[in-house]
DOTORTI-327633 format. One line per field, with one value per residue (C-alpha): residue number from 0; residue in one letter; z, y negated, x. Coordinates in pm, whole numbers, always signed. Example, Ala and Ser with C-alpha at 12.3 -4.5 7.8 and 13.67 -1.06 7.14 Angstrom:
<rs>
pos 0,1 .
code a,s .
c3 +780,+714 .
c2 +450,+106 .
c1 +1230,+1367 .
</rs>
This chain:
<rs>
pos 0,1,2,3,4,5,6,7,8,9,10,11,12,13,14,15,16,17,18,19,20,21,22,23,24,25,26,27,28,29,30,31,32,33,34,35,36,37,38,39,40,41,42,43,44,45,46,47,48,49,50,51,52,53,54,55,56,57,58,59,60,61,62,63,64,65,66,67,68,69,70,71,72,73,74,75,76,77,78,79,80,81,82,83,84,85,86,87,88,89,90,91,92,93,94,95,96,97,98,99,100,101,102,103,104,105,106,107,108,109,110,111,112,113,114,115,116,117,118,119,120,121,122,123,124,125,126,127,128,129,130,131,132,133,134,135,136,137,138,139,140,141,142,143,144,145,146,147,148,149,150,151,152,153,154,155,156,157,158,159,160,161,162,163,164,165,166,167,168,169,170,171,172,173,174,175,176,177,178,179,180,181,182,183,184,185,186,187,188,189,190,191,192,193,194,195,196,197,198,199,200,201,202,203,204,205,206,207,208,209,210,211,212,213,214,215,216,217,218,219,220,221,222,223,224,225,226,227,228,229,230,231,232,233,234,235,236,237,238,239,240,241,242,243,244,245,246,247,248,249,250,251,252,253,254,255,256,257,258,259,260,261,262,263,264,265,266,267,268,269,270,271,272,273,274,275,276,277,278,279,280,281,282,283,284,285,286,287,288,289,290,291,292,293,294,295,296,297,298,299,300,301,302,303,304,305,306,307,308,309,310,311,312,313,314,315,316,317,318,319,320,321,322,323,324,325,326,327,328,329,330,331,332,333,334,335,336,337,338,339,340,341,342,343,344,345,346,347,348,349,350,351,352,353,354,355,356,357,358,359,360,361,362,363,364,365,366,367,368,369,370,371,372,373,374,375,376,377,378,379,380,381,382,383,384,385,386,387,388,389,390,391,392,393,394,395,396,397,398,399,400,401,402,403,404,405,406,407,408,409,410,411,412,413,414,415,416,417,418,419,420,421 .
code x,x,x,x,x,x,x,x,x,x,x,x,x,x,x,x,x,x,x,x,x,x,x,x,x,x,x,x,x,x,x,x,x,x,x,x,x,x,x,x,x,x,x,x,x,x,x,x,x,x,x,x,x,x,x,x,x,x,x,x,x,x,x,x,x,x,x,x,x,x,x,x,x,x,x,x,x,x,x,x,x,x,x,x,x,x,x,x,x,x,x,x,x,x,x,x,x,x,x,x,x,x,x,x,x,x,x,x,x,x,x,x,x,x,x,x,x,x,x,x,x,x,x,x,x,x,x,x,x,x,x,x,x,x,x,x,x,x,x,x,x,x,x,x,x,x,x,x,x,x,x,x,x,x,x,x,x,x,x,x,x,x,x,x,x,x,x,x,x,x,x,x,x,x,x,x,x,x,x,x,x,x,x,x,x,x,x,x,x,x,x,x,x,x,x,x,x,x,x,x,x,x,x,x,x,x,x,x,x,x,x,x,x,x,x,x,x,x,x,x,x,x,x,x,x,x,x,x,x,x,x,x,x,x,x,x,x,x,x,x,x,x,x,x,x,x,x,x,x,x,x,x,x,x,x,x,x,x,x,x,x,x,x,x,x,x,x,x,x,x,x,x,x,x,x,x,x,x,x,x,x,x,x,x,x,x,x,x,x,x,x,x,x,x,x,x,x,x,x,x,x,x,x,x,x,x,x,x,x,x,x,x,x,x,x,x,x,x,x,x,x,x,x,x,x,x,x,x,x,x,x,x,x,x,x,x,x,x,x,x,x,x,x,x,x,x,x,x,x,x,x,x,x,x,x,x,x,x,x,x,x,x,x,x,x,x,x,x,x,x,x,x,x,x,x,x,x,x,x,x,x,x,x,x,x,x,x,x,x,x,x,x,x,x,x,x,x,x,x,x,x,x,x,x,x,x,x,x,x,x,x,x,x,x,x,x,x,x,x,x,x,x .
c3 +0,-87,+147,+143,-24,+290,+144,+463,+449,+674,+689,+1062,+1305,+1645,+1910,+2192,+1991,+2190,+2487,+2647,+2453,+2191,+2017,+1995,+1812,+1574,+1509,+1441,+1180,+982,+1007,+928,+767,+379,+262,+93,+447,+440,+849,+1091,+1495,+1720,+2025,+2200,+2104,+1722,+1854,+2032,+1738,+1472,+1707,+1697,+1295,+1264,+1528,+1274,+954,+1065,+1099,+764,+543,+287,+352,+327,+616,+886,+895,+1226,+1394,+1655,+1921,+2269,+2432,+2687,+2362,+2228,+1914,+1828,+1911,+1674,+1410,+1428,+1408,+1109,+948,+955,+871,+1241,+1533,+1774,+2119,+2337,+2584,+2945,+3215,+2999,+3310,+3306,+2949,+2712,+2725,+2472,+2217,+2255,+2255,+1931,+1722,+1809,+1671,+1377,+1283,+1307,+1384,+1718,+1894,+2295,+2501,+2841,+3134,+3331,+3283,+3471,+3227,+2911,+3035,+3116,+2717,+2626,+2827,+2713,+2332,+2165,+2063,+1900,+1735,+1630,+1451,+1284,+1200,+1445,+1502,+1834,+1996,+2403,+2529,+2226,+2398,+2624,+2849,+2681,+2354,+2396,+2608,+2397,+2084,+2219,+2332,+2004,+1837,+2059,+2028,+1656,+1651,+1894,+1608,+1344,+1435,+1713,+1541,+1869,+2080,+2384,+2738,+2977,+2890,+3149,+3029,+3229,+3216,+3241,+3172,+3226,+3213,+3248,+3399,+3414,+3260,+3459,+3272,+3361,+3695,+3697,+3630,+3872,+4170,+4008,+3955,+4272,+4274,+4010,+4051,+4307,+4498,+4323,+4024,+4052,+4165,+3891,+3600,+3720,+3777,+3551,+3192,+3304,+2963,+2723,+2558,+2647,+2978,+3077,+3144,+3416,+3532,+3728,+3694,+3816,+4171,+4394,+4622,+4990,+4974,+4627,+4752,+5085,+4923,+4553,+4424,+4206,+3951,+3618,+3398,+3100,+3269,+3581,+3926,+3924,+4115,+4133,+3778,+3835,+3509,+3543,+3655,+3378,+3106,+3165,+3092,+2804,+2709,+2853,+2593,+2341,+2413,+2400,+2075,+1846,+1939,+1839,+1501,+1225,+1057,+1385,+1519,+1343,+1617,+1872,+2185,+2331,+2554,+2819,+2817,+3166,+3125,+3372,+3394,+3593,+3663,+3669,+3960,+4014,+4264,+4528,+4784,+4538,+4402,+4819,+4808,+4470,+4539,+4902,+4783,+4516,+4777,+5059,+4751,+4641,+5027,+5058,+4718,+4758,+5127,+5238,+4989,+5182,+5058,+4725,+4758,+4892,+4644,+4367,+4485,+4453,+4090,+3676,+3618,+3310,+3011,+3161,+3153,+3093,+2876,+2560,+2620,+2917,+2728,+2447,+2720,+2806,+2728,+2776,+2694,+2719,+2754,+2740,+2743,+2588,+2660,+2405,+2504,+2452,+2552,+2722,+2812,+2446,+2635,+2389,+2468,+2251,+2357,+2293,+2360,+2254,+2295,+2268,+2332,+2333,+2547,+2638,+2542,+2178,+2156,+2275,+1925,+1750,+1820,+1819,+1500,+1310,+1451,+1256,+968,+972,+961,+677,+465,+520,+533,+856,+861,+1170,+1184,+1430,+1841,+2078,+1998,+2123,+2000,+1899,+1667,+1410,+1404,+1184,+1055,+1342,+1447,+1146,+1106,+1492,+1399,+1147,+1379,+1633,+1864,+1779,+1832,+1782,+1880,+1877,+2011,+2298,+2362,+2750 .
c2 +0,-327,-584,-904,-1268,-1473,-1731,-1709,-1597,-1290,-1061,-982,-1037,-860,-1079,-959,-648,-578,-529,-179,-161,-422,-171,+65,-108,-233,+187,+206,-41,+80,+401,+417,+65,+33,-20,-355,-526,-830,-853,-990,-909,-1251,-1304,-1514,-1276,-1240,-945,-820,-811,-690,-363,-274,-366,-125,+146,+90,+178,+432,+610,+484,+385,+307,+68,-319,-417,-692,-1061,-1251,-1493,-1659,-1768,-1882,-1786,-2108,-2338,-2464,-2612,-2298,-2064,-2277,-2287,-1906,-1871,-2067,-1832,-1554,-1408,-1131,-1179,-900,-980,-750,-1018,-970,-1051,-1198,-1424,-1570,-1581,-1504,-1808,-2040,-1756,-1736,-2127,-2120,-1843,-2006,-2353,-2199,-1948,-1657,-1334,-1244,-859,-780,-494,-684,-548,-845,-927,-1210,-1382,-1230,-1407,-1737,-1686,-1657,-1987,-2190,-2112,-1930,-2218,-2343,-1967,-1996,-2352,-2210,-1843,-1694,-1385,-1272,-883,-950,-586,-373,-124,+189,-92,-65,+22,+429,+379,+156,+307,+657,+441,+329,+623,+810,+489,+511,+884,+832,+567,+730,+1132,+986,+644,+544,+284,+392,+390,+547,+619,+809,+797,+1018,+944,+1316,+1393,+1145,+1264,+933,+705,+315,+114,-201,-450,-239,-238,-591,-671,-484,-587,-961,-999,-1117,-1394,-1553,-1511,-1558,-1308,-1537,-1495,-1192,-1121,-1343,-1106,-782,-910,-730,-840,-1131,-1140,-1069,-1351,-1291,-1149,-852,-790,-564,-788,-538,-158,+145,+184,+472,+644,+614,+915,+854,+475,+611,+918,+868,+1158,+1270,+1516,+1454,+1734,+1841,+1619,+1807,+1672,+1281,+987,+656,+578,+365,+209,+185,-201,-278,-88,-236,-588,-470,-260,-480,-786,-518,-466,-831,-908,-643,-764,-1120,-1058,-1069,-771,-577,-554,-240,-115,-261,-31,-144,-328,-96,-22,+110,+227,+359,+538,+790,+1026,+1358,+1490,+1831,+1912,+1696,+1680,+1528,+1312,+1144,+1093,+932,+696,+592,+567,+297,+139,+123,+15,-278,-414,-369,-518,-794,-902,-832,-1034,-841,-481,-632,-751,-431,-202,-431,-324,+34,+38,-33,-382,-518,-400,-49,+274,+665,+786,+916,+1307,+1274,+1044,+1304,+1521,+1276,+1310,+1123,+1260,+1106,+1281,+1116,+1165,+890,+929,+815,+567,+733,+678,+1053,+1254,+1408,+1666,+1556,+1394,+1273,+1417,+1243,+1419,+1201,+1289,+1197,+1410,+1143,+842,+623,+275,+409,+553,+126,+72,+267,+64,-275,-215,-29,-296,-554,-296,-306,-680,-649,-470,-434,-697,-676,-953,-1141,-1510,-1668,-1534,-1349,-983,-600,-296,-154,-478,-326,+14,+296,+120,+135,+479,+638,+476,+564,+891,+895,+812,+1086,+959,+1249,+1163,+1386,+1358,+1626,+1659,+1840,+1997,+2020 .
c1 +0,+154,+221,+40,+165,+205,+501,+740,+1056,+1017,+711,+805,+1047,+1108,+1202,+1413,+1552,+1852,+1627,+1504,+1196,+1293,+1603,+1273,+1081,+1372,+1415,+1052,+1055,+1353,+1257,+856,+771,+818,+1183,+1097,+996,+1132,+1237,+1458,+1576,+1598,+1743,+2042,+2359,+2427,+2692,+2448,+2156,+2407,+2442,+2069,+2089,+2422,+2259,+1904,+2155,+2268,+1909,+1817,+2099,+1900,+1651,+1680,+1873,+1712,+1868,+1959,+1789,+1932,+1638,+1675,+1328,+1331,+1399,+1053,+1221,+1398,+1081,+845,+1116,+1158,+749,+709,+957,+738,+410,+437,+590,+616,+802,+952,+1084,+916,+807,+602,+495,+818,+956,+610,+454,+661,+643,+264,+201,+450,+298,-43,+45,+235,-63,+174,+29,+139,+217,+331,+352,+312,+63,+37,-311,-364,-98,-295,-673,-392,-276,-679,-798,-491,-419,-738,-887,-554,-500,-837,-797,-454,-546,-254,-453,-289,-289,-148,-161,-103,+182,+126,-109,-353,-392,-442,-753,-915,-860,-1007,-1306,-1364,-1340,-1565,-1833,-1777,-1804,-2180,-2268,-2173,-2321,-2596,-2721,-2679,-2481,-2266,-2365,-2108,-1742,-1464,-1147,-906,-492,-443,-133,+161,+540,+768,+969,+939,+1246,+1390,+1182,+828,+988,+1066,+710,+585,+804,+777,+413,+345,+569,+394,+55,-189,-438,-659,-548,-458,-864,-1030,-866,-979,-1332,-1567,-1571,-1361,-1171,-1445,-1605,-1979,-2105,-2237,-2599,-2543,-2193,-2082,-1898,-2060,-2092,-1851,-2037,-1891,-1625,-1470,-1441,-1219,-1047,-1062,-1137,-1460,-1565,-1655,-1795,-1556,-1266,-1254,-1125,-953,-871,-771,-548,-256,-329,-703,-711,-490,-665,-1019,-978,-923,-1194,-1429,-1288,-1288,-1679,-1749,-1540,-1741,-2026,-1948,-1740,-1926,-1717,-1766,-2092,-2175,-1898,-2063,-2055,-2371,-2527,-2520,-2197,-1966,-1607,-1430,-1039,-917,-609,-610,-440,-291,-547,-749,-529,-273,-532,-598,-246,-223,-565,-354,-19,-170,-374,-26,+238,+18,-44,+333,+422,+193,+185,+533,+791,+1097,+956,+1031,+1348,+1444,+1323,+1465,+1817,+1716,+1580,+1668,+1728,+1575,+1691,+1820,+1585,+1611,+1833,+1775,+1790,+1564,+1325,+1302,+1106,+838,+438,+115,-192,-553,-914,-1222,-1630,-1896,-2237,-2505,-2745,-3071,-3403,-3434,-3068,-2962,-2736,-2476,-2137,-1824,-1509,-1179,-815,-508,-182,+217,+547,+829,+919,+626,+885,+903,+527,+473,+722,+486,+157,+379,+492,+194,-17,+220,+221,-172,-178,+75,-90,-536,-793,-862,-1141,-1012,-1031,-762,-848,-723,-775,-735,-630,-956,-1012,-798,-965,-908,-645,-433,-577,-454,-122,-27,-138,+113,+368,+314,+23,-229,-600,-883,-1281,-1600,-1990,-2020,-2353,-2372 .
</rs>
């Protein structure tokens, strides 16, 4: 498929590619987008850069080589320079609570399609109030969130909500993603963000983002999640049918504000709302423990780690000495052995119970920084090359679709959905 006219010199260029994650998403690109990408790696150390281009040769000699950019990510001037170079951006540079914002604010006023990996979601519903209106006035169509956090759970809630529309005639009522396998270790810059969050944000702020369908551009009718009974509230745990035993997911809070925008944006795009989940729509995520016991101590061990992280500032400090420091992570060999995998049930939203469910299992063997290369950079790749029929906004993974399903497919991160008849 040919890439699209855009008349910028580069069709993408991936900021902060000497970084942990940032050197995987160069190797993505020169080894799965089209050899006549016209691309370039940024960042502050042209020695630096020319060993990801030489280590990106040397898996595939012979593609059309990236050029070098030279981008300090605290210099305004130089950032809005860089983003009126190119058609994509995709930045790899976090916190993104410390050192995203200039990028975002520059793509924005440049209409440069934007791509990040972060997790920090009260920064991503900061990005939305500040700059969507500007994206939307320049046609920067911009994807916060598009890595590991959160783009697997929303894209298996599509599908399933697709596959209900599509087999049912239906919309979507009730969706339980589970997290239920998860073999991995966080790098220094996940780690960073995790230990650092707190320092920059507010309990406030911190509250106001995981509110229900805080980030999604129309309310809820129902404004609230589904209820937990008294025992899954204290010990976490509850069964689901066809998912089994789970309990609290350490990714849950992250992953819904993005679902929940997801839900509001198809039902306000004009080129969506035949994906429209519907209007009584609940998602939920889980973890799927080994067994309940495991699952008390998993639902606790969140609840203890977050009071500690967030109330005691010393705790922090502490484990900071103890852990990767940005840019550092697993090596290679050990990353090779790493796996996600996602299950998931949609219920239709029927006037009397159908007995009928959609059943989603996705899946990944690899390391979970380069599976976050593949949706960075076959996110770009969809941009690059489909009409996606986005006007400038803030946007999620699901907005691009079977597009992006099928090219991350392509790249290893295995999807498939089916009716079950309960």
């Amino acid at each position: 498929m040919p890439l699209k006219q855009h008349g910028r010199q580069y069709d993408l260029v991936v900021l902060g590619a000497t970084g942990y994650t940032g050197q995987f998403v160069a190797e993505h690109v020169a080894t799965h987008l089209p050899t006549n990408l016209k691309w370039a790696v940024a960042g502050r150390s042209e020695s630096k850069l020319q060993a990801v281009i030489d280590e990106c040769k040397k898996l595939n000699p012979d593609r059309s080589q990236p050029s070098i950019e030279i981008s300090d990510i605290n210099d305004d001037d130089q950032l809005h320079a860089l983003a009126q170079k190119t058609f994509v951006v995709i930045t790899a540079v976090g916190p993104y609570c410390m050192y995203g914002e200039r990028v975002f604010q520059a793509c924005a006023e440049s209409g440069t399609h934007y791509f990040d990996c972060t997790g920090e979601t009260p920064w991503v519903a900061r990005m939305i109030k500040k700059y969507e209106k500007t994206a939307q006035e320049t046609g920067a169509i911009m994807f916060p969130q598009i890595g590991v956090e959160s783009a697997p759970p929303d894209l298996c809630t599509w599908a399933m909500a697709r596959f209900i529309r599509n087999e049912l005639d239906v919309p979507t009522r009730d969706v339980v993603v589970s997290l239920h396998k998860l073999s991995s270790a966080p790098s220094g810059g996940t780690l960073a963000t995790v230990l650092g969050i707190f320092d920059h944000f507010s309990l406030e702020d911190l509250r106001a983002s995981s509110k229900p369908y805080a980030s999604s551009p129309i309310p809820h009718p129902e404004k609230a999640r589904p209820s937990k009974g008294f025992l899954q509230r204290w010990l976490g745990i509850c069964h689901v049918p066809n998912l089994g035993t789970l309990t609290t997911s350490i990714a849950g809070r992250t992953d819904a504000p993005t679902i929940e925008r997801s839900w509001g944006l198809l039902s306000t795009i004009s080129t969506r709302k035949d994906q429209f989940y519907g209007p009584k729509f609940n998602w939920v995520e889980y973890y799927k423990p080994r067994n309940w016991l495991h699952g008390i101590f998993v639902h606790w061990g969140l609840i203890l780690g977050t009071l500690l992280l967030g109330f005691f500032p010393p705790v922090r400090a502490f484990v900071k000495r103890f852990v990767y420091q940005p840019g550092q992570g697993t090596s290679r060999e050990d990353l090779r052995r790493e796996e996600v995998e996602y299950r998931g049930i949609a219920t239709p939203d029927t006037a009397t119970p159908s007995g009928k469910q959609a059943y989603c299992r996705a899946w990944f063997h690899g390391s979970m920084y380069y599976l976050t290369a593949v949706f960075l950079a076959q996110g770009a790749l969809t941009i690059l090359e489909d009409e996606v029929g986005l006007d400038g906004g803030v946007y999620t993974p699901a907005c691009l679709g079977q597009g992006l399903v099928d090219r991350a497919n392509g790249a290893g991160f295995k999807m498939e959905v089916k009716m079950l008849q309960n």
